[in-house]
Structures are given as structure tokens and as C-alpha cells.
C-alpha positions in Angstrom: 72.2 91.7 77.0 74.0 89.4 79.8 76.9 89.3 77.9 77.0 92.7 77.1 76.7 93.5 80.7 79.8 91.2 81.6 82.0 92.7 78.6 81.0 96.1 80.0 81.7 95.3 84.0 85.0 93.8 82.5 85.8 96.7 80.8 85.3 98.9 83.7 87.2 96.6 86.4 90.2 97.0 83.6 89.8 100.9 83.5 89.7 100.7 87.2 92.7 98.8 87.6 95.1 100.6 85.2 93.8 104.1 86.8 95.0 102.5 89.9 98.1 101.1 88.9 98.8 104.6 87.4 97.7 106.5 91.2 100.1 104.3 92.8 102.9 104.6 90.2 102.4 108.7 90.5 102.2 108.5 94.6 105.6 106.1 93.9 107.4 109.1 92.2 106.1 112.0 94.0 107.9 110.0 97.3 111.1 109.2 95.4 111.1 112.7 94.4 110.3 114.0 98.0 113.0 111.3 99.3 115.6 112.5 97.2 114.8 116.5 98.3 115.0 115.7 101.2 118.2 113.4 101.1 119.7 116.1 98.9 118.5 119.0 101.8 120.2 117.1 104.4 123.4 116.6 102.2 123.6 120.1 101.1 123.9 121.3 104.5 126.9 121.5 106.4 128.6 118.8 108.5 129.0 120.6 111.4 127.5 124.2 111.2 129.6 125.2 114.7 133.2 123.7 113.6 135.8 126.1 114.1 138.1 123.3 112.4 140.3 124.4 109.3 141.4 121.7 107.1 144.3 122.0 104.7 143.1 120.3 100.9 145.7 120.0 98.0 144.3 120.3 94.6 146.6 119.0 92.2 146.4 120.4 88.6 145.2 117.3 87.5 142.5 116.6 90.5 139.0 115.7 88.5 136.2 116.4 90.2 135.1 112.9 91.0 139.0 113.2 92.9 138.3 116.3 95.3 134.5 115.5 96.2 135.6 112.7 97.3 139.0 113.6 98.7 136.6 116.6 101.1 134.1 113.7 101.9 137.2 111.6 103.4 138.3 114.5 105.4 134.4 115.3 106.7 134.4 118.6 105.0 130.9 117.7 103.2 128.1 114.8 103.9 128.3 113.4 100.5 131.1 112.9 97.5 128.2 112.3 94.9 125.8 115.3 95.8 128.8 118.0 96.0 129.5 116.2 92.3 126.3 117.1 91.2 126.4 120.6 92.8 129.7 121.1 90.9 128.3 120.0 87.4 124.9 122.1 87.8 126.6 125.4 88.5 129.7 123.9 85.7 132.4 124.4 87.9 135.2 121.8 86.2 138.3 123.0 87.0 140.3 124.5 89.6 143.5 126.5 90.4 146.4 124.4 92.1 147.5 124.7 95.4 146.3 124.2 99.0 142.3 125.3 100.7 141.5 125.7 103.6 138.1 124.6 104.5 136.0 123.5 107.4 133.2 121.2 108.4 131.1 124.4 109.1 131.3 125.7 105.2 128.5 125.3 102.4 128.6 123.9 99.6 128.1 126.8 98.0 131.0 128.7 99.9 133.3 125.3 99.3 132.4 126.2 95.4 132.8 129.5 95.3 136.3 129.1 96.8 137.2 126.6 94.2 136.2 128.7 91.4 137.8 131.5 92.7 141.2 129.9 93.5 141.0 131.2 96.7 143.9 129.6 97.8 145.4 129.4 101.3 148.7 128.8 100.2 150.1 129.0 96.6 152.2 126.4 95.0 156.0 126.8 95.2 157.8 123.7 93.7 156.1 121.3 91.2 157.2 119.1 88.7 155.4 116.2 87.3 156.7 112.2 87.5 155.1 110.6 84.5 154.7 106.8 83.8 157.5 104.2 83.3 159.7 106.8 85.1 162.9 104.9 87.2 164.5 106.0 90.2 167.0 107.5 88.3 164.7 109.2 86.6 162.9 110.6 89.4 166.0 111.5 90.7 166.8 113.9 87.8 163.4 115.5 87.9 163.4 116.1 91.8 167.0 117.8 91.2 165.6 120.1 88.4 162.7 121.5 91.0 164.3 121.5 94.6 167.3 121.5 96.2 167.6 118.0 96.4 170.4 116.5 94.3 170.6 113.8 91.6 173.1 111.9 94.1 171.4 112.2 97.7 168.3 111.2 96.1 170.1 108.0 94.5 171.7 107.6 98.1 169.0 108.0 99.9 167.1 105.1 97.7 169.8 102.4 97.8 170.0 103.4 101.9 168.1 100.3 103.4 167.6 102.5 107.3 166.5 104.9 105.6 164.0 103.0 103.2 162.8 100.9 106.8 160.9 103.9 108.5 158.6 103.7 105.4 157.5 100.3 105.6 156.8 100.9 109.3 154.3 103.4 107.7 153.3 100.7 104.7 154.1 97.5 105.9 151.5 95.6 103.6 152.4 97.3 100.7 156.4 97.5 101.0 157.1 93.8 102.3 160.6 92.5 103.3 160.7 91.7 98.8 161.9 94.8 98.7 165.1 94.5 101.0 166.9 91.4 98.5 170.2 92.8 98.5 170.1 92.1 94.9 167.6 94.4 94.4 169.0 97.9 92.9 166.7 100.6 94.7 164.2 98.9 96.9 161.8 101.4 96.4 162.1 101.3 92.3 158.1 100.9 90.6 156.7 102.1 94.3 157.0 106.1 93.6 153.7 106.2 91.7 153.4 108.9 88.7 151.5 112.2 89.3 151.9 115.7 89.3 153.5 116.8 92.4 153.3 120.1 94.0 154.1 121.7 97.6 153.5 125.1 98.9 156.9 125.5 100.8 160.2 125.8 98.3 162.6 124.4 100.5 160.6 120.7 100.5 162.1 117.8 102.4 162.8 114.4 100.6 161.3 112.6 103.4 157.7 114.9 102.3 158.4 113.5 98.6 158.9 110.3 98.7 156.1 110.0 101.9 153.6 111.1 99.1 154.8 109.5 96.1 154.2 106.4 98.0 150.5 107.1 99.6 150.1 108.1 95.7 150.8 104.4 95.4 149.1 102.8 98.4 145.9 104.6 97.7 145.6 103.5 93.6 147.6 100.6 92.7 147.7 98.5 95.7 144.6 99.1 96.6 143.3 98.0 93.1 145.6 94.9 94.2 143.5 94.3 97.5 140.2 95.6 96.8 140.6 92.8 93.6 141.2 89.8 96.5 144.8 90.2 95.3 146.3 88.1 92.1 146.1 84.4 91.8 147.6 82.4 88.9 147.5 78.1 89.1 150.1 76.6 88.5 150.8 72.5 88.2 146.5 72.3 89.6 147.4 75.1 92.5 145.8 77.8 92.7 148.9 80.6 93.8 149.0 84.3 94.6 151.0 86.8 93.2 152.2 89.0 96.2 152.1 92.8 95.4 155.4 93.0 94.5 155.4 89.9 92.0 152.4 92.0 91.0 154.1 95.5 90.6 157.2 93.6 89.0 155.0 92.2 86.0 153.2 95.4 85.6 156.6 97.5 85.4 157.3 95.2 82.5 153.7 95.9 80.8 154.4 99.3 81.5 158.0 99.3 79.9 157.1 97.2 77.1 153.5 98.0 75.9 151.9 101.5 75.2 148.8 100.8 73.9 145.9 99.5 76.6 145.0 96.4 74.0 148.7 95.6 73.8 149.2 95.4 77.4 146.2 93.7 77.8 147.3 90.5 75.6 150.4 90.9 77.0 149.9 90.5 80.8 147.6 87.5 79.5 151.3 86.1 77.5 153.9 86.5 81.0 150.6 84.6 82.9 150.1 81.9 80.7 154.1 81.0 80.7 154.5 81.1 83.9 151.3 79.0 84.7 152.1 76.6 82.0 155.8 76.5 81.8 157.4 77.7 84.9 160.6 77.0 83.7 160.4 79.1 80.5 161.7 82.4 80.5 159.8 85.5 80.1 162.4 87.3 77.7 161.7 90.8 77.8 164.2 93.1 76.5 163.2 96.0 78.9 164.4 93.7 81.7 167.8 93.6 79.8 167.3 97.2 79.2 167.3 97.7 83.4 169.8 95.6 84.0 172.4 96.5 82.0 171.1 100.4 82.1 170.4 101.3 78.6 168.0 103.7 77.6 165.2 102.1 75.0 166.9 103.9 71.9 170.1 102.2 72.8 170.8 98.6 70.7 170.9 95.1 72.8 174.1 93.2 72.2 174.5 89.3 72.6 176.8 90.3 75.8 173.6 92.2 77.3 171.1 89.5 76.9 173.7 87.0 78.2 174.1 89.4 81.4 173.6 87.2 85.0 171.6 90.2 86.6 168.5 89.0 88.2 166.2 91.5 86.6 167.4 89.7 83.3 164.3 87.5 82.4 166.4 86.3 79.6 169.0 84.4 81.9 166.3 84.0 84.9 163.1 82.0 84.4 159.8 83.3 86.3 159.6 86.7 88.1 162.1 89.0 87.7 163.3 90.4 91.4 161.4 93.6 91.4 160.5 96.4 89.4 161.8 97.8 86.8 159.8 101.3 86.8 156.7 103.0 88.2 153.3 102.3 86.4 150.2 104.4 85.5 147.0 103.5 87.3 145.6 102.6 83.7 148.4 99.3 83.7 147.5 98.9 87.1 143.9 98.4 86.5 144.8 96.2 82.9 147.3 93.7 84.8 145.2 93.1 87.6 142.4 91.1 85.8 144.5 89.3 82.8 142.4 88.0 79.9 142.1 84.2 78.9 144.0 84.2 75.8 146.7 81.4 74.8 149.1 83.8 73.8 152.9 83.1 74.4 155.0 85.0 71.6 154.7 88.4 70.6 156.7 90.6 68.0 156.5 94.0 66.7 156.5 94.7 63.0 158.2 98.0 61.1 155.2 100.1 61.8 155.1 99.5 65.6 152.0 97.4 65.6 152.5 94.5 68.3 151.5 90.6 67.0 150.7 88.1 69.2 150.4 84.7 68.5 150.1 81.3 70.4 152.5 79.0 68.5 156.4 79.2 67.3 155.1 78.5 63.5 152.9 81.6 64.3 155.0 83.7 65.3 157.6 83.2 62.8 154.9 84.2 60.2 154.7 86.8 62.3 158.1 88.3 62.3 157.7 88.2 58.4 155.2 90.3 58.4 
């Protein structure tokens, strides 16, 4: 009967501790759940309900919505970039007419959504065109002439004009460093006018307005990937050495040109580290370096002349780094080249169907090429 008694009081105390564990577990989620209300109630509310401050937001045809919650939190139109998210997703409001709101601190959320959906628009878009990846200043160029009033030339002029380029690295002086000023260099802006759709509510836009944006487009994604990542470090003979940002946006311009496929450019950022890490002295023979400096378009055939040409964007006839840029990048090579894979790749070829080969010896990659 004891033991009975003791299996029974055991039984009990067991019972009695998992009905508490459970209480405590319940009171534990009713206070999360009353946390978040009332974190939620505060961020739903607006900033400053008394603002008489208007502030001017572009949405670009292209801005997601992780973008522009985040792009009003910056400017303190809203408390919080991950509630108006959620707000956004629960009433399944996705997508958003281009051009530029005006909104102020003293708006709900629901009034900041409503606009949004309505494409209430403050002013309407009147010139926009779209820079896409891999894109050159000459390019660019073209593209800006076919949408504004700004010609082919001045553009061109204006970005091999040194003055001129120097009032924008007063405004980015960490991002566009005296690298860019080598008088070899061709335009000393070329790879730092980032992708994007572009648009502007006046017609008669000023070059100074594009090329501002174009590179903010760049200083807020690629180079802050580049800092944010405690910038890029290679070693070289036992040294640990950094890659400055435009060493950086040099090697990605030639991902960029070379490589379409995210895998690809992957293994191949991985290749251009591991020679100049392990032989310095070894050039990095890309053809879209050739391309650039002897200005052929990548349809155009490569003579012996070409490859043999003394420009120092050649990285046939120069070993290392190429001097700059050879085009702009998408933020998807940005975000590949900045954390290169081990790999001991140094040789790469392309076979009849386009699919890129790597290999890490010469024996391999002439089995390669036979392929």
C-alpha cells in the first residue's frame, strides 16, 4: 500500500508539474501576443500626428515593396519598414503606379496605402528609360540621348571632363577615389552609373540630376555591399591585402561582361582571385577586356592585332587588375563577387552550346576545349 501511495503522489507531482509548465507556457504567449499588439498599435500610428511636412517619394516601376517600406521609414514617414510590409501584404497591395507621392509624417498607414493603390500621384513621370546591366558609358550615352535632350556627345564630353567629374567625388569621396582620375583611364566614371530604371517628373532633366542618381543608385547597393562586407581582402605571398572598391568594381565589370549565369560568375570571380593570389604575375586574359579596349561589340571577332593591343584595360598584355571598369554591374554580380568561393579553378572555356567549363589544370582544360 506504501508503494502504491508513493507511485500515486508521484504521479500527481508529474500531473502537477506539466499543468504548470503548460499555465506558464500559455501566460508566455498571451504576453508575446499582447507585446506584439501593442508594438504593432504603436507602429501603426503615425510619426507625428501634427506634421504639416510634405515629403516628395519616387516609386520607380520596379520598387518592391520591401524597397519603398523601407525607403518611407528612411525619410520618417512611418515608425516601422517591417510592420507597413506586413500592412501591405494583408490588404495585397503589391504593386504601384510610377512617379512621385507626396506624403507626410502625419499620414496613416492606411491613407499611405490607399494612395499607393490609387496612384495618387503628386507628379506624373515625364522622361524614363531604363539602364540595364553590363551597359558602358557609351551606352548610357545613347540611351540618355533617345529620352532627353541631352546628346550622345555632351554626355561622352561631359564623362571624359575630369572638373566636371570632381564635384561628384566631393559628394562621394569614399566611393569615387583619386583611381578614377588615371589619365589612362577612358571615362572615369565607367562601371560607377549603376543599372536601374530611371524616371523624372520634369522633361527638360539636367545631366547633373542623372548622373547624381545613377551614382547614389550605386553608393547605396554595390558599395555598400563592399563596406557593409568589411570590404575585399585577397593574400597574397602570406599577406593578407584589400581590394579597394575600384579593384573591386573592375573585377566585377569583367564577371559582369563575361559571365551570365550566377553559378558561372560565381566560379569565375573564385578563377581571377586565385591567379592573382597565386600568381601575380599571370595574366587574367579576358577577352571582354580586349573587347573594351579596342571597342568591339561582343558579336565582333578578336584578331591577333587586338589581343596584342598595349591598352591597359588589356588583361592579355597587363598582368593583375585591369585599370578600371569596363561596364556597370547588376546588384546580383555585386553580391556574387564580393564573397568569392574556395575553388582552385584557373582556366575556363566555353563549349558550342554556351555551357562554361572550368577546370584547375592546363591537361584539364585542354580536355575541356574538346569537349
Amino acid at each position: 500500500m506504501k508503494k502504491n501511495s508513493i507511485y500515486k503522489d508521484a504521479r500527481l507531482l508529474s500531473k502537477y508539474i506539466s499543468l504548470t509548465i503548460l499555465v506558464i507556457l500559455f501566460l508566455l504567449f498571451i504576453l508575446t501576443v499582447l507585446i506584439g499588439l501593442i508594438v504593432a498599435g504603436v507602429n501603426t500610428r503615425p510619426v507625428n500626428a501634427d506634421s504639416n511636412e510634405k515629403i516628395i517619394i519616387t516609386v520607380n516601376p520596379n520598387t518592391t515593396t520591401e524597397t519603398l517600406s523601407h525607403q518611407l521609414a528612411d525619410k520618417n514617414i512611418i515608425r516601422n519598414a517591417t510592420t507597413f510590409k506586413y500592412y501591405l501584404k494583408l490588404n495585397n497591395i503589391s504593386s504601384f503606379q510610377a512617379g512621385e507621392y507626396k506624403f507626410s509624417p502625419s499620414m496613416t498607414l492606411k491613407e499611405i496605402a490607399k494612395s499607393l493603390e490609387s496612384g495618387k500621384v503628386y507628379l506624373k513621370t515625364a522622361v524614363q528609360f531604363e539602364i540595364k546591366e553590363g551597359s558602358t558609358i557609351e551606352l548610357i550615352a545613347g540611351v540618355v540621348e533617345e529620352n532627353t535632350s541631352i546628346s550622345r556627345e555632351t554626355f561622352k564630353k561631359k564623362m571624359r571632363d575630369r572638373d566636371y567629374i570632381k564635384k561628384f567625388q566631393k559628394k562621394y569621396p569614399d566611393m569615387l577615389t583619386d583611381e578614377i582620375m588615371n589619365k589612362d583611364i577612358r571615362y572615369p566614371l565607367e562601371g560607377y552609373l549603376a543599372p536601374n530604371t530611371y524616371q523624372y517628373s520634369e522633361s527638360d532633366v539636367s545631366l547633373d540630376d542623372i548622373i547624381d542618381e545613377m551614382l547614389k543608385n550605386t553608393y547605396d547597393t554595390t558599395f555598400k555591399k563592399y563596406k557593409d562586407n568589411g570590404a575585399f581582402k585577397i593574400t597574397k605571398n602570406y599577406q593578407e591585402t584589400e581590394i579597394t572598391f575600384h579593384e573591386y568594381m573592375t573585377l566585377s565589370s569583367i564577371v559582369e561582361s563575361e559571365m551570365k549565369k550566377i553559378t558561372d560568375k560565381s566560379r569565375y570571380i573564385s578563377l581571377l582571385i586565385n591567379r592573382i593570389e597565386n600568381n601575380p604575375q599571370s595574366a587574367l586574359d579576358s577577352d571582354a577586356t580586349v573587347r573594351y579596349a579596342v571597342r568591339k561589340e561582343p558579336n565582333e571577332d578578336l584578331s591577333e592585332s587586338d589581343f596584342n593591343n598595349d591598352s591597359k584595360y588589356n588583361s592579355y598584355t597587363h598582368k593583375g587588375i585591369p585599370i578600371g571598369p569596363i561596364s556597370n554591374i547588376s546588384e546580383e554580380t555585386a553580391s556574387t563577387t564580393i564573397n568569392p568561393p574556395d575553388t582552385d579553378y584557373y582556366y575556363f572555356t566555353k563549349n558550342n552550346s554556351g555551357k562554361v567549363l572550368f577546370s584547375s589544370s592546363l591537361k584539364e582544360q585542354k580536355e575541356n576545349q574538346s569537349k
